[in-house]
N, C-alpha and C positions, 0 to 999 in steps of 0.2 A: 457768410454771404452765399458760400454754395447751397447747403441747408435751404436757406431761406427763398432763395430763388425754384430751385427744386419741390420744394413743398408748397408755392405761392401757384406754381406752373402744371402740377398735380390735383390741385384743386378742384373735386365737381361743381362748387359753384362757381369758383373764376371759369369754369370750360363752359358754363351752362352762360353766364353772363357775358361772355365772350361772343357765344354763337349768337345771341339774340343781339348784338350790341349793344349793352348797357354796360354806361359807364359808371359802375357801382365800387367806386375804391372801397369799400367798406370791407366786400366781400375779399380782395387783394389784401387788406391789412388785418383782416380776422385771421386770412391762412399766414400769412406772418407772424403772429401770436401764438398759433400752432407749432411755427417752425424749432421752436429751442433756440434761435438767434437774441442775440443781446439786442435788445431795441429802447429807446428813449422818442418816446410820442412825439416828444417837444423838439427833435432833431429829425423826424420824419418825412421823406417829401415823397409823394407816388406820382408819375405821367403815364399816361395813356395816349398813346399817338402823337407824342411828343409834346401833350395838352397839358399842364400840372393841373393835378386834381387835391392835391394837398400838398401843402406844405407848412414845413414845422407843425406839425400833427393836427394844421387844421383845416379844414376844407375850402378850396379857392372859388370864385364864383369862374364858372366858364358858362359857356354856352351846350344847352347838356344835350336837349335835338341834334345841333350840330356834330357835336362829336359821337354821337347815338348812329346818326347818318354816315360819321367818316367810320367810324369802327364797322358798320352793318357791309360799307364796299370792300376792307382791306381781308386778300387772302393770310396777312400776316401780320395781329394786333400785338404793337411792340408795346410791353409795358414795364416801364422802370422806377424800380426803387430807389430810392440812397437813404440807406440808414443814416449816412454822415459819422460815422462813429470811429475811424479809421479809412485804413489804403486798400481794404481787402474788395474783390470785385466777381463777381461771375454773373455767368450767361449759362441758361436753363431754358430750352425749346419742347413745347409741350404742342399739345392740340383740341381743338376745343371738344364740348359732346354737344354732339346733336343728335337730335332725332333719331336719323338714318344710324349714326354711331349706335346710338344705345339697342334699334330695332335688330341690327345684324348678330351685336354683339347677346340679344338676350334670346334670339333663336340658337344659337347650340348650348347643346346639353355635355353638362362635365361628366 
């Protein structure tokens, strides 16, 4: 679970879809694929501001402006997994890239 949280919240596309507000579970459950966590599609659920955007591995209809809208206000996009696979749990605080991020960070030189 740590893995997996850690690697989903490390993500340049989840930081890039984050900052724009898009709720693009796709990009959340590719870096989960990435992560080496044992995962079962068919037991998969991801929320985004508390909105499920998938469950058991397959995509929910919500409202996508609307949550496009809630995610673009929140300084802090809470987004939850549950493998469902067991009792194991973590919590991994990342931040998004933006613009500004990427501009500061590619003016110095190593």
């Amino acid at each position: 679970a740590r893995q997996a949280a850690r690697t989903i919240v490390s993500s340049p596309l989840v930081k890039a879809a984050m900052h724009g507000g898009d709720p693009n579970w796709g990009r959340i459950v590719a870096a989960l694929g990435r992560s080496g966590a044992k995962i079962r599609e068919d037991k998969l659920d991801v929320h985004l501001n508390d909105i499920c955007v998938m469950k058991q591995g397959s995509p929910t209809r919500f409202d996508a402006e609307e949550l496009r809208t809630s995610l673009a206000r929140l300084n802090r996009v809470p987004i939850k997994v549950y493998l469902n696979l067991g009792d194991g749990k973590a919590t991994a605080w990342g931040c998004d890239l933006s613009e500004e991020y990427v501009r500061i960070n590619s003016e110095h030189a190593t």
